[in-house]
C-alpha positions in Angstrom: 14.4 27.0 21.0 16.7 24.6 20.1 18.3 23.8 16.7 17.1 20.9 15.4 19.5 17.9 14.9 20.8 17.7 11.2 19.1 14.4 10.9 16.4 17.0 10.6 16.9 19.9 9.1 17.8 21.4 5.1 21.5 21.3 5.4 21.5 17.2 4.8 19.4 17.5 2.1 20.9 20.0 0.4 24.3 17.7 1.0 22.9 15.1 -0.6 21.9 17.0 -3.9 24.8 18.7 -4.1 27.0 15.5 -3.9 27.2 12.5 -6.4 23.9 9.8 -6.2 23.5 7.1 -3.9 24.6 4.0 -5.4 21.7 2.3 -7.5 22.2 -1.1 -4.8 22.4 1.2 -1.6 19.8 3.4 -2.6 17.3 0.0 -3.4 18.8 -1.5 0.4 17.4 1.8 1.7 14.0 1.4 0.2 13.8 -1.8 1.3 15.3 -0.7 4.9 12.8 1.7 5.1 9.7 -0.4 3.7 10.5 -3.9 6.2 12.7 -3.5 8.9 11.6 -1.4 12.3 14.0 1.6 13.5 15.0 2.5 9.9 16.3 5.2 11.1 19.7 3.5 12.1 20.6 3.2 8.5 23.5 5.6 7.9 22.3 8.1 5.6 23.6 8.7 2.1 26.4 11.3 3.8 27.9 9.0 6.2 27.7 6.1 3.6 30.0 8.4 1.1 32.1 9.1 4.6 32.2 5.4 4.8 33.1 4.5 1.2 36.0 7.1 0.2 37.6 6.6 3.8 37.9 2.8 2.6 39.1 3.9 -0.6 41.9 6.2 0.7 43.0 3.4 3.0 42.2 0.5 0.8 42.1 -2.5 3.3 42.9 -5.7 3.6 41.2 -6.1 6.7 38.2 -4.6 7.9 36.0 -5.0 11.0 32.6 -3.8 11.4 30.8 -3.5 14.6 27.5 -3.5 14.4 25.8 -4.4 10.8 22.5 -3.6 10.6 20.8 -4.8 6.9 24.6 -4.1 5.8 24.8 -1.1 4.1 27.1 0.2 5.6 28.8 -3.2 4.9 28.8 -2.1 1.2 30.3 1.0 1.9 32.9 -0.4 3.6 33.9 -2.6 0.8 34.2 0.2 -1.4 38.1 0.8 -1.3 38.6 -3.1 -0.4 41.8 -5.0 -1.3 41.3 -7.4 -4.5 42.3 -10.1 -1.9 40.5 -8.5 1.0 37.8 -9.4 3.5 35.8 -7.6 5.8 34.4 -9.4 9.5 30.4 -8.1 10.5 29.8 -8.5 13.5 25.7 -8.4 14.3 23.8 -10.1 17.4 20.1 -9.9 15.3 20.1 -13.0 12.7 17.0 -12.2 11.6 18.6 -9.2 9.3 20.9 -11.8 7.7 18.5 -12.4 4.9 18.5 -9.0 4.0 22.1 -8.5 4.3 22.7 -11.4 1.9 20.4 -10.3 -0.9 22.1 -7.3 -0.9 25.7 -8.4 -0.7 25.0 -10.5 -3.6 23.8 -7.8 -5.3 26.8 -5.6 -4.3 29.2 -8.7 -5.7 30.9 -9.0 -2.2 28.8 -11.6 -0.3 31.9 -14.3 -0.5 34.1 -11.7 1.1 32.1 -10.9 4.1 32.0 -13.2 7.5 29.3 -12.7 9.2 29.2 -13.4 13.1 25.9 -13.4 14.5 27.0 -12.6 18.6 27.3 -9.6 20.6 30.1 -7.2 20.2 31.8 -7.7 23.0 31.8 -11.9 23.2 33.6 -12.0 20.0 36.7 -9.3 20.0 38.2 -12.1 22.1 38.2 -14.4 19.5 39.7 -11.6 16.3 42.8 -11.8 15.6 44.5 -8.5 14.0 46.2 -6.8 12.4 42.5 -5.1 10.8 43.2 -1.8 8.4 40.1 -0.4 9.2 37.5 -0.7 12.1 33.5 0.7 11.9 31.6 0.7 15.4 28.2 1.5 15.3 27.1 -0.9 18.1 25.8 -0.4 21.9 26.5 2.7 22.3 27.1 2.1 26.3 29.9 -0.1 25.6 31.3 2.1 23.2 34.8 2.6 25.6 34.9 -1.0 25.8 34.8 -1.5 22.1 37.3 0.9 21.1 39.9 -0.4 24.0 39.4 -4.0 22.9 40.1 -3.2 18.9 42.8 -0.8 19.6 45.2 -4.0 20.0 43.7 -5.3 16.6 44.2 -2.6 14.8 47.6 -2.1 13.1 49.7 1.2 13.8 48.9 3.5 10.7 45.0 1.7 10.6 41.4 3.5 11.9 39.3 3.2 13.8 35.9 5.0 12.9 32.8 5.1 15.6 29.7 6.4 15.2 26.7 8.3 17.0 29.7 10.0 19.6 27.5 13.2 19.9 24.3 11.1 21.1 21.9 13.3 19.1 23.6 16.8 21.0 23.1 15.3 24.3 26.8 15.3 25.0 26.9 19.5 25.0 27.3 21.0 27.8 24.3 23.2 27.1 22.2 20.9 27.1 20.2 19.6 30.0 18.4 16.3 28.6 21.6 14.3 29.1 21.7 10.6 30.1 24.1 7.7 31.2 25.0 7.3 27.7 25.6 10.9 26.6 27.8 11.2 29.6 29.6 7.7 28.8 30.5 9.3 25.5 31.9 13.2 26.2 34.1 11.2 28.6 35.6 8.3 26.6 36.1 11.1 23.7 37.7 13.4 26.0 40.7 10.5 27.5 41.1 9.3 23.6 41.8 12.7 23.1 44.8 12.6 25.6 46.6 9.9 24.8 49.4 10.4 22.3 49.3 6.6 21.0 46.4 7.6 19.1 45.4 11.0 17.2 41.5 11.4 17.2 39.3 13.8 15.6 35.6 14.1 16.1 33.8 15.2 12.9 30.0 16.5 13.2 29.0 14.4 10.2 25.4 13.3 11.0 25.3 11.9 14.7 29.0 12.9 15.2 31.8 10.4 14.1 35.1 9.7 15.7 38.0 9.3 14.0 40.9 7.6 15.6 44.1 6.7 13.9 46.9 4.5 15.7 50.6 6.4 15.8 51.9 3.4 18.3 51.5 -0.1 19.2 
């Protein structure tokens, strides 16, 4: 029998109790997640939102970009270690979450220093210009290579970049025998970042598995 994902098992939960409480404005976004918008699920969990928030505060950006924002909590999280004069670009093809995200950005006290783009991934990286601290993907997952390799160039040397759902729910093990285009997409983009010596990655089994790259060369 298989193990089941930690999505699903006791070891999350007893993370979260055994770590400091969800913000009282992430926790109500959640709720609200949870209560109005389909596929909840893709709301990072109170873990990976901690991940989220002390990674910005150790780096404390200037400039952050975020691939794929959902209702925006992960938005929040980001803005956590922000510069005082910092802004953060969201990038998110589904307007109709934009009224969400804004109630709760105004909640959070950072709506003015978010732009929002409502497009697909992919159309607007032509159109950022870097150098971005810090970079969050957790977009199509198919396109994944394509989204590191065009924000590599905007990212300065010294920044991150931080992608998400790289283990595709365990598909990507070798053991496994449910695999899929996108499973095998992943294991092989991780496997050439892990190669190259302009960039050190490591891939941490936080929930869905996230990858951290930083830049050592331009």
């Amino acid at each position: 029998m298989e193990e089941p994902h930690q999505l699903d098992n006791e070891l999350l939960t007893y993370a979260i109790n055994h770590s400091s409480a969800e913000d009282d404005v992430l926790a109500e976004l959640r709720k609200k997640t949870w209560q109005t918008v389909l596929t909840p699920q893709m709301l990072s969990d109170p873990i990976q939102g901690k991940f989220l928030q002390n990674w910005s505060r150790m780096v404390r950006p200037q400039r952050v970009l975020e691939l794929g924002t959902y209702t925006g909590y992960s938005t929040i999280c980001l803005a956590a270690g922000l510069d005082a004069n910092g802004h953060i670009d969201t990038v998110e093809p589904n307007d109709e979450l934009n009224a969400i995200q804004d109630e709760f950005w105004e909640k959070a006290k950072i709506r003015e220093r978010i732009q929002r783009h409502n497009v697909e991934a992919s159309t607007a990286l032509p159109s950022f210009k870097g150098p971005y601290d810090l970079v969050w993907i957790d977009a199509d997952k198919s396109r994944t290579g394509n989204y590191v390799n065009q924000c590599l160039p905007l990212v300065r040397r010294g920044g991150w970049i931080l992608v998400d759902n790289v283990l595709w729910w365990g598909k990507v093990l070798p053991s496994r025998t449910d695999g899929d285009a996108t499973s095998e997409h992943l294991e092989s983009v991780c496997a050439d970042w892990a190669k190259l010596r302009s960039i050190r990655t490591t891939l941490l089994p936080i929930r869905d598995g996230i990858l951290t790259i930083e830049k050592v060369e331009n």
